[in-house]
C-alpha positions as CSV (number, residue, x, y, z in Angstrom):
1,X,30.3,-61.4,84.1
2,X,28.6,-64.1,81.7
3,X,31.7,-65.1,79.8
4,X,34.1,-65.5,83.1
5,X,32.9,-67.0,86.3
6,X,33.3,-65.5,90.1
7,X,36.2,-67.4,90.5
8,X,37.8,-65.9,87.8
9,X,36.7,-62.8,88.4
10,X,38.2,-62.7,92.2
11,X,41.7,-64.1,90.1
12,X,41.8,-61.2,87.8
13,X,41.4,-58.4,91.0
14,X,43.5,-60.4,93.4
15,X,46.3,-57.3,93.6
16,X,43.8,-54.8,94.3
17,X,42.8,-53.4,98.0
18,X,40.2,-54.5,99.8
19,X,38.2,-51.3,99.2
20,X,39.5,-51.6,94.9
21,X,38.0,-55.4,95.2
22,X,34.3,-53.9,96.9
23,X,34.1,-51.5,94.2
24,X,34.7,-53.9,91.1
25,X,32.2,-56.6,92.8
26,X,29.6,-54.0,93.1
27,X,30.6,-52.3,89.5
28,X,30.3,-56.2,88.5
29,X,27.0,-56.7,89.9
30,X,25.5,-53.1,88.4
31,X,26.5,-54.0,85.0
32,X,25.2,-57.6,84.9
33,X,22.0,-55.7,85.5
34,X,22.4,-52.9,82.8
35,X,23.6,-56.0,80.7
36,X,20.1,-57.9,81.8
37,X,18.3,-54.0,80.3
38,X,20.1,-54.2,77.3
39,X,19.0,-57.6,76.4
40,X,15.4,-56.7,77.1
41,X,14.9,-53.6,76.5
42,X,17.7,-52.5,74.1
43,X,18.7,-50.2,76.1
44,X,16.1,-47.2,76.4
45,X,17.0,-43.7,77.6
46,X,15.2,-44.1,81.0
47,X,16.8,-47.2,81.8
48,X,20.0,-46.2,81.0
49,X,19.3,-42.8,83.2
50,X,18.2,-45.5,86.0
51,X,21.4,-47.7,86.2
52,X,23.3,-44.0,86.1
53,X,21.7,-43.0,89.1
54,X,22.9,-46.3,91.3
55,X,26.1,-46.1,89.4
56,X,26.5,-42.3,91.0
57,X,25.3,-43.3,94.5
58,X,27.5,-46.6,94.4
59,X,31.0,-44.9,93.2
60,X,32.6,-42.2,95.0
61,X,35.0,-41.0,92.7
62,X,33.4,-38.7,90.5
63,X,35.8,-38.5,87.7
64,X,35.1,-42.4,87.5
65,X,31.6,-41.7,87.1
66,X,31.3,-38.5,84.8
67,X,33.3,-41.0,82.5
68,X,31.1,-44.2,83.0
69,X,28.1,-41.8,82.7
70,X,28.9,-40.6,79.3
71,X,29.8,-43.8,78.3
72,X,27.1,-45.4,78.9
73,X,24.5,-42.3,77.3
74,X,26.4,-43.1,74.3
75,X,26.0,-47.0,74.5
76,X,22.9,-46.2,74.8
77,X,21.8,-43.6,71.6
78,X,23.8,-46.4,69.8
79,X,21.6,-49.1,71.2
80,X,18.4,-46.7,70.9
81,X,19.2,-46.4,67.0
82,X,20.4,-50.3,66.1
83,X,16.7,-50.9,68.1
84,X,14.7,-48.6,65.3
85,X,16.6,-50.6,62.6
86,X,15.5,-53.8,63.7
87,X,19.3,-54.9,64.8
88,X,20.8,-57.3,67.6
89,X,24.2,-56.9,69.3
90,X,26.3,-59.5,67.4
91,X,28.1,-59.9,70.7
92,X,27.0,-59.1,74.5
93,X,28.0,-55.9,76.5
94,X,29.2,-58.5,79.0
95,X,32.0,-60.6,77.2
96,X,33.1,-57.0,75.6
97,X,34.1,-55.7,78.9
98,X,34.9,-58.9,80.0
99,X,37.8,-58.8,77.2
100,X,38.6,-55.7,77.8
101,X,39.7,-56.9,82.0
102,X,41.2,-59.7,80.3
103,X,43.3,-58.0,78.1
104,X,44.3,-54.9,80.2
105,X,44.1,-56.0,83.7
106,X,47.3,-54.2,84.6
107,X,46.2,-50.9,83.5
108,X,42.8,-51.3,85.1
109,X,45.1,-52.0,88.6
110,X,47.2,-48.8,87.9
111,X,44.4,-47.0,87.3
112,X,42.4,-47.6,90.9
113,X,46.0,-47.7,93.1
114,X,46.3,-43.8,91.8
115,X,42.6,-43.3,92.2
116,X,42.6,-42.4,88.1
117,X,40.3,-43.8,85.3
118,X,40.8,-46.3,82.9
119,X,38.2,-46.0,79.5
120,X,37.4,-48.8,77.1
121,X,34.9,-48.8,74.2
122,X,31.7,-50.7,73.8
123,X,31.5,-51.9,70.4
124,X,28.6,-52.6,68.7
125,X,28.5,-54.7,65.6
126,X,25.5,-54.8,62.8
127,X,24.4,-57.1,60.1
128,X,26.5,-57.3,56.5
129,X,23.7,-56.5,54.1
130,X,24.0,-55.2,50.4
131,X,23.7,-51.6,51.7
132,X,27.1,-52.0,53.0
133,X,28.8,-52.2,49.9
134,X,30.3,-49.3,47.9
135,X,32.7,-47.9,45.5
136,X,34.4,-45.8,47.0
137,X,35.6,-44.3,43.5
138,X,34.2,-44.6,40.2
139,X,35.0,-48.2,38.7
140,X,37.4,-48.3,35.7
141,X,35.7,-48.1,32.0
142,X,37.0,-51.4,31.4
143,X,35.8,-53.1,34.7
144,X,32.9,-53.8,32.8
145,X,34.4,-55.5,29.3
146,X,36.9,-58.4,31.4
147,X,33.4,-58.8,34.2
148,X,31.4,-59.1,30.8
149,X,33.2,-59.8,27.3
150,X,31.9,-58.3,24.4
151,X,30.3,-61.1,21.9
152,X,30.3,-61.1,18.1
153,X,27.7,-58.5,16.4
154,X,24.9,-60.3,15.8
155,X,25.1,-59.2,12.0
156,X,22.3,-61.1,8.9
157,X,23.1,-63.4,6.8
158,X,20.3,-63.7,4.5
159,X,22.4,-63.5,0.9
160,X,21.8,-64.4,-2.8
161,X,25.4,-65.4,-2.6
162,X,24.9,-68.9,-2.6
163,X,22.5,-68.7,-5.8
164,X,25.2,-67.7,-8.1
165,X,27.7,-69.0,-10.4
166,X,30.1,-69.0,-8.6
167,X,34.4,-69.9,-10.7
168,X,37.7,-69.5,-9.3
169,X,40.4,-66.9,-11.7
170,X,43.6,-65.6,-12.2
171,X,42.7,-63.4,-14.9
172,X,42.4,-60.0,-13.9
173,X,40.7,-58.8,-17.2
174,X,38.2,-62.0,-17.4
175,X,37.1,-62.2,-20.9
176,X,34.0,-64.2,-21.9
177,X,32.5,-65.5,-25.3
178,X,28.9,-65.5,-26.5
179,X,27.5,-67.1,-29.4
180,X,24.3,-66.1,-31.1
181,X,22.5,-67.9,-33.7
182,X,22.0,-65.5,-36.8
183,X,20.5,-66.6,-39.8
184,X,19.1,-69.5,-41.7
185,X,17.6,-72.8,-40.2
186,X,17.5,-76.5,-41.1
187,X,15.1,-77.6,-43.6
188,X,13.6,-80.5,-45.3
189,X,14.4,-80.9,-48.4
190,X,14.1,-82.9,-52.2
191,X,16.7,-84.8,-53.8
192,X,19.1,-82.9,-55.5
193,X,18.0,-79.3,-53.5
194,X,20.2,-77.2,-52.7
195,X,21.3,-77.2,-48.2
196,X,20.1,-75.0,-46.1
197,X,22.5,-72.6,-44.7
198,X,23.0,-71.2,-41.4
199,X,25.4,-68.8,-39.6
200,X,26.3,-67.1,-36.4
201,X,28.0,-64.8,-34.4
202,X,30.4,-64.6,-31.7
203,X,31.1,-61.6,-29.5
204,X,33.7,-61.4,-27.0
205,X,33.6,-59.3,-23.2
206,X,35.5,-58.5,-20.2
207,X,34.7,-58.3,-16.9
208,X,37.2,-56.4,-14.7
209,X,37.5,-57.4,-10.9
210,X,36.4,-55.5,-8.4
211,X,38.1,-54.3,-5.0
212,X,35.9,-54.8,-1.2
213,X,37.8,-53.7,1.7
214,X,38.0,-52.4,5.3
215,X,39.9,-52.1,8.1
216,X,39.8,-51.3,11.9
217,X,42.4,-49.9,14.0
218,X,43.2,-51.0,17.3
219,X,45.9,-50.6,20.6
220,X,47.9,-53.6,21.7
221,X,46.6,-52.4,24.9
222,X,43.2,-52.7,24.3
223,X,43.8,-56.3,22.6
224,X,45.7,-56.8,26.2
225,X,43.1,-55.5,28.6
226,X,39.5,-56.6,26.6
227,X,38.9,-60.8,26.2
228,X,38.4,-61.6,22.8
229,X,38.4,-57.8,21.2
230,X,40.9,-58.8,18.0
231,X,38.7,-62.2,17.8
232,X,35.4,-59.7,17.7
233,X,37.2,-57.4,15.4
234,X,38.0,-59.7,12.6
235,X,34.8,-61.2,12.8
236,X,33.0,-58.2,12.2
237,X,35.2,-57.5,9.7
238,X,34.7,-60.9,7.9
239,X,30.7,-60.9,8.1
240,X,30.6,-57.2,6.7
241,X,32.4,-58.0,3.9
242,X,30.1,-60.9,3.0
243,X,26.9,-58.6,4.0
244,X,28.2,-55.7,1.7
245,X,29.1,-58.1,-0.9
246,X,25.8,-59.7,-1.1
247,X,24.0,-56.2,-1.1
248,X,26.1,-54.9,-4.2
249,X,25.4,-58.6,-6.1
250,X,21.9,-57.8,-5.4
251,X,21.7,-54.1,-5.6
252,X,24.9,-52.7,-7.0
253,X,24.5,-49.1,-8.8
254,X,26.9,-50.6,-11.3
255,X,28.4,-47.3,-11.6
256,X,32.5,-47.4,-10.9
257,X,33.7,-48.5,-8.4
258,X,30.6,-50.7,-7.2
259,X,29.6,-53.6,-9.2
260,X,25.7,-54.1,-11.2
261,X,23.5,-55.5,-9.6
262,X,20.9,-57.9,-10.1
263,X,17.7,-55.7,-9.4
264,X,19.5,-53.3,-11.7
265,X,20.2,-55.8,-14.6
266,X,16.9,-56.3,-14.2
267,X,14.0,-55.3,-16.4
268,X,10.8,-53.8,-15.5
269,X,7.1,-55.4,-16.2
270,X,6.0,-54.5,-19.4
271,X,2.2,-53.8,-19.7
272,X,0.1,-55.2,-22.5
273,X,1.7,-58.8,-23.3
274,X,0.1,-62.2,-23.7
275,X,-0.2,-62.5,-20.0
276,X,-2.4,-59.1,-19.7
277,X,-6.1,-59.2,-18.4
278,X,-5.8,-63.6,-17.8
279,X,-6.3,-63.8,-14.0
280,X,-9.3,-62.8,-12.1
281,X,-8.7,-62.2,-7.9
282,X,-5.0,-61.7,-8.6
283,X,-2.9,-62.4,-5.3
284,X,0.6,-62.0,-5.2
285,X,1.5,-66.1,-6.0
286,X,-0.4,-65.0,-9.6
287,X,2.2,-61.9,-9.6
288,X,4.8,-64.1,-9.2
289,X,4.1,-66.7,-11.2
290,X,3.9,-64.9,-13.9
291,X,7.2,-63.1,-13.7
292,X,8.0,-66.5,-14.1
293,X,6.5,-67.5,-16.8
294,X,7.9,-64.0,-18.4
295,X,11.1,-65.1,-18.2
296,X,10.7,-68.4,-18.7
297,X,8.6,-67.6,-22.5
298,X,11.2,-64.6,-23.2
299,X,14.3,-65.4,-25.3
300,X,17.5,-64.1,-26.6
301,X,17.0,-65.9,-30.1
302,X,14.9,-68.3,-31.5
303,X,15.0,-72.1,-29.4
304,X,17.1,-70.3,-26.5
305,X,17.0,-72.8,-23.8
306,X,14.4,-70.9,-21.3
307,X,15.8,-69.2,-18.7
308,X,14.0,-71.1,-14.6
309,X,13.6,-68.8,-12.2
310,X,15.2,-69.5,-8.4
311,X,14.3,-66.9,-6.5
312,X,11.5,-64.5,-5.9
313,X,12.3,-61.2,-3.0
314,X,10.0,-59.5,-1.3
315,X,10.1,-56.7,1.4
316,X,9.4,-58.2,4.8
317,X,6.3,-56.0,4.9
318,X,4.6,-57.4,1.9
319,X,5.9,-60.6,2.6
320,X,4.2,-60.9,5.9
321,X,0.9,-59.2,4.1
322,X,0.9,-61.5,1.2
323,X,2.0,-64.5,2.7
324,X,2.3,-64.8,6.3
325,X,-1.3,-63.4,7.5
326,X,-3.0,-64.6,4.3
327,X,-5.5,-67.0,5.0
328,X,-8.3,-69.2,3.2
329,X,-12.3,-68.9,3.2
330,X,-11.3,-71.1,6.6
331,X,-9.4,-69.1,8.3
332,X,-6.5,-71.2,8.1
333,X,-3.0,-70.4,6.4
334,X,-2.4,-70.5,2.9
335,X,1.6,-70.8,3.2
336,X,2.2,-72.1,6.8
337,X,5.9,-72.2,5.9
338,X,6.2,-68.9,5.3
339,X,5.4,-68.4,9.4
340,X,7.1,-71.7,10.1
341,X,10.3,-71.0,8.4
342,X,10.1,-67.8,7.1
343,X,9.8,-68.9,3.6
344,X,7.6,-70.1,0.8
345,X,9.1,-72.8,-2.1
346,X,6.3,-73.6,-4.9
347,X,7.8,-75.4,-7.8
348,X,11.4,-74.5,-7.2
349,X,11.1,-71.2,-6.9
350,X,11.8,-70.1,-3.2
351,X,10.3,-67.1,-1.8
352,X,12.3,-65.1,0.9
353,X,11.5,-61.7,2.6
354,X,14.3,-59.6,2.6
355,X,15.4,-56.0,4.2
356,X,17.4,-55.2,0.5
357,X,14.2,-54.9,-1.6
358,X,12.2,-51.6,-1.5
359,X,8.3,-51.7,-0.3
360,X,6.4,-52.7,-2.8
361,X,8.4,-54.0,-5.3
362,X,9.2,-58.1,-5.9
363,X,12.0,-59.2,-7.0
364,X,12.0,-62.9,-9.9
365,X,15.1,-63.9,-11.6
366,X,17.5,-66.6,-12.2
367,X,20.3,-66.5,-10.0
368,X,22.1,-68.9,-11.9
369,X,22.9,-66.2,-14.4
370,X,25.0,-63.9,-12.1
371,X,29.0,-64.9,-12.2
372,X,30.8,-64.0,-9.2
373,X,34.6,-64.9,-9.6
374,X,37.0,-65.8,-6.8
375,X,39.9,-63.7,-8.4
376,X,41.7,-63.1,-4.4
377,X,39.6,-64.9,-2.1
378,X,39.2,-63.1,1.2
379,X,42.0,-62.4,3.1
380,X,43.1,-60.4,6.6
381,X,46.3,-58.7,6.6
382,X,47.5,-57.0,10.4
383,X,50.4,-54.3,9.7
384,X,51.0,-50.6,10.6
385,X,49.8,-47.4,9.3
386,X,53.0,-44.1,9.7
387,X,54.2,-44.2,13.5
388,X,51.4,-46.7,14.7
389,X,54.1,-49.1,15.5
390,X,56.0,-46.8,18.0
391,X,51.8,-46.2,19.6
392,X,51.5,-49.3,20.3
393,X,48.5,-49.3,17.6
394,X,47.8,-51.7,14.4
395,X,45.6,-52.2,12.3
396,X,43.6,-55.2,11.1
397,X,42.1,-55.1,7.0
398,X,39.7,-57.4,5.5
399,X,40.0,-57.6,1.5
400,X,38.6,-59.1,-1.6
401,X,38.5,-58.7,-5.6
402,X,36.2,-60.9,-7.0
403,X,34.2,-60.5,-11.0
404,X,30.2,-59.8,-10.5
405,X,28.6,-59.9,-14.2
406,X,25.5,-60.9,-16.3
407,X,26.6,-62.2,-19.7
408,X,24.7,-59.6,-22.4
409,X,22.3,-62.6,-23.7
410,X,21.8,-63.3,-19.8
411,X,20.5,-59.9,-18.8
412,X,16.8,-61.1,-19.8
413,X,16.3,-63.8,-16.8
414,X,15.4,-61.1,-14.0
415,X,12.4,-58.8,-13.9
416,X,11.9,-56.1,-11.0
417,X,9.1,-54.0,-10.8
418,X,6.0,-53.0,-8.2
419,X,3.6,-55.5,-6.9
420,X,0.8,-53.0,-8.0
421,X,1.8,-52.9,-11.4
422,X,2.2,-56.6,-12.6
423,X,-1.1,-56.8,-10.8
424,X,-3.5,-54.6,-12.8
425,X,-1.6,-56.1,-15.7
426,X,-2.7,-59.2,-15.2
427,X,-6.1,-58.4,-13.4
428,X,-9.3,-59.9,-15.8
429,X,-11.6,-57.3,-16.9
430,X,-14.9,-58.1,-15.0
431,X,-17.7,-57.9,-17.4
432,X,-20.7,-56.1,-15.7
């Protein structure tokens, strides 16, 4: 056989008659040429019938053949199918039997002194390829959280937050004293004339603190099995309490338990003042502009210090109309920072699109004039709710109090109101 020579062949049936030793050459001899078939022609069914035939007339013991005969048909359907799927034997027919002499020559020796039959498998080995991979059960739900761990929610940040007034507390019950000029003025005067006399008014408020919390519930086993859950659980916790925050400072119904918002301290556009029927081809920078010059003109009392606007809100949509796809006689952008950074900042105003203002509405005011306290900054607290302890569950809260106000005399620095409305307002009258 190819992987042992003659020599060693003769060695291994050294114990065996004469008659034995004649047989095994010539069994030798027949299977280096089936081996030669298999090589070249992967076996097909006629050539395996072929090698059968001088097999049949070469043996006499017909047991010995009837067993080599079917175990070489099914060497070769084997064969047959590996050759239809474009596979090779990964190791020849030769050193397999070879190996199998080897390792079992004293059964082979048993097996021809009392004329019985000794059987041995032909293995045949394919190529490794994805296909051969499998579960043989479904794979554990949280296979895919330790393979892949979950990452923080990819929450917005965009907040008014940072445009406020913002003081640190430890009064509960913040109290907060305005003073308004009442009447009388100075005034020039002649010797010996009476002063002039003036007067005013003070008038004291509170603001009371209000309560933002929220809290998840979790098993130690979870915390155990998942990388990074708790870490991903007080995040969210910390960036929805500065989202929800933000949108009540903006937007709050002011009705208890929810503070007032800006957008509701707000007032509306009122038709038919000094700015009405002074721009012709109104775009929304005129709109704008002259919400802030409303607020700017409009005071509390006579000599008010104005109020300066900080920061104008727009819907994404209109901001994206008005600012991003607007475009001069040219065809080039009128605001290429509003595409560039997603933004617009004329005289100190900064223009923002934002998801918290309704379609078609804009939003002008001065952000200065909103107090937000830090009364209990934010804190996390971990503990147990009833038997969670003995469930191997706890719970993780997020909390803040904080004041959100608009001093009285303040209220006037913020207008909200449509786009459509401020702009007929202000729209010239064409004369024909």
């Amino acid at each position: 056989m190819a992987n042992i020579t003659d020599a060693q062949f003769d060695d291994q049936i050294k114990d065996l008659s004469e008659e034995s030793k004649a047989t095994a050459r010539n069994v030798r001899e027949q299977l280096k040429g089936l081996e030669s078939t298999l090589k070249n022609e992967l076996v097909a069914p006629d050539a395996v019938e072929k090698q059968l035939e001088t097999l049949k007339e070469t043996l006499a013991d017909k047991a010995v053949v009837d067993k080599l005969e079917d175990q070489l048909k099914h060497l070769g359907t084997v064969v047959s199918k590996m050759k239809l799927q474009g596979s090779q034997l990964a190791e020849t027919l030769n050193g397999q039997i070879g190996k199998q002499i080897e390792d079992n020559k004293a059964e082979i020796k048993k097996a021809y002194q009392t004329k019985g039959v000794f059987e041995f498998e032909v293995k045949v080995a394919g190529d490794i390829t994805t296909g051969s991979q499998s579960f043989p059960v479904a794979a554990p739900a949280l296979a895919g959280t330790q393979m892949a761990p979950p990452a923080n929610a990819n929450l917005r940040t965009d907040s008014v937050l940072p445009l406020c007034t913002t003081f640190n507390t430890n009064q509960a019950a913040f109290p907060y004293t305005e003073t308004e000029p009442k009447d009388g003025d100075y005034a020039f005067q002649t010797e010996g004339a009476a002063k002039a006399q003036i007067d005013f008014v003070t008038k004291t408020r509170f603001a009371e603190p209000y309560t933002l919390a929220a809290w998840e519930k979790l098993t130690e086993q979870s915390v155990d099995d998942i990388p990074f859950l708790q870490s991903v659980a007080t995040d969210l916790l910390f960036k929805k309490h500065n989202l929800k925050k933000s949108k009540a400072i903006l937007n709050g119904d002011g009705i208890s338990p929810n503070p007032k918002g800006a957008t509701v301290y707000a007032g509306a556009w009122v038709p038919g003042g000094s700015l009405s029927g002074t721009v012709s081809n109104v775009n929304i920078m005129d709109v704008i502009n002259a919400m802030i010059v409303k607020i700017y003109t409009t005071a509390s009392y006579t000599d008010e210090m104005p109020y300066m606007a900080n920061i104008a809100m727009l819907n994404p949509i209109d901001f994206f109309t008005n600012f991003v796809a607007a475009k001069d006689l040219n065809g080039l952008p009128l605001y290429p920072t509003a595409s560039l950074f997603n933004q617009v900042t004329i005289g100190g105003v900064t223009i923002i699109p934002s998801l918290d203002i309704t379609a078609g509405k804009v939003f002008v005011g001065d952000m200065t004039r909103y107090n937000v306290s830090n009364y209990k900054s934010y804190i996390v607290k971990i503990g147990w709710v009833n038997d969670d302890f003995i469930k191997n569950q706890f719970v993780i809260l997020g909390e803040s109090r904080f004041h959100a106000f608009v001093r009285k005399l303040d209220e006037i620095a913020f207008i909200y109101d449509d786009i459509a409305t401020i702009k007929t307002d202000i729209q010239a009258v064409v004369t024909p």
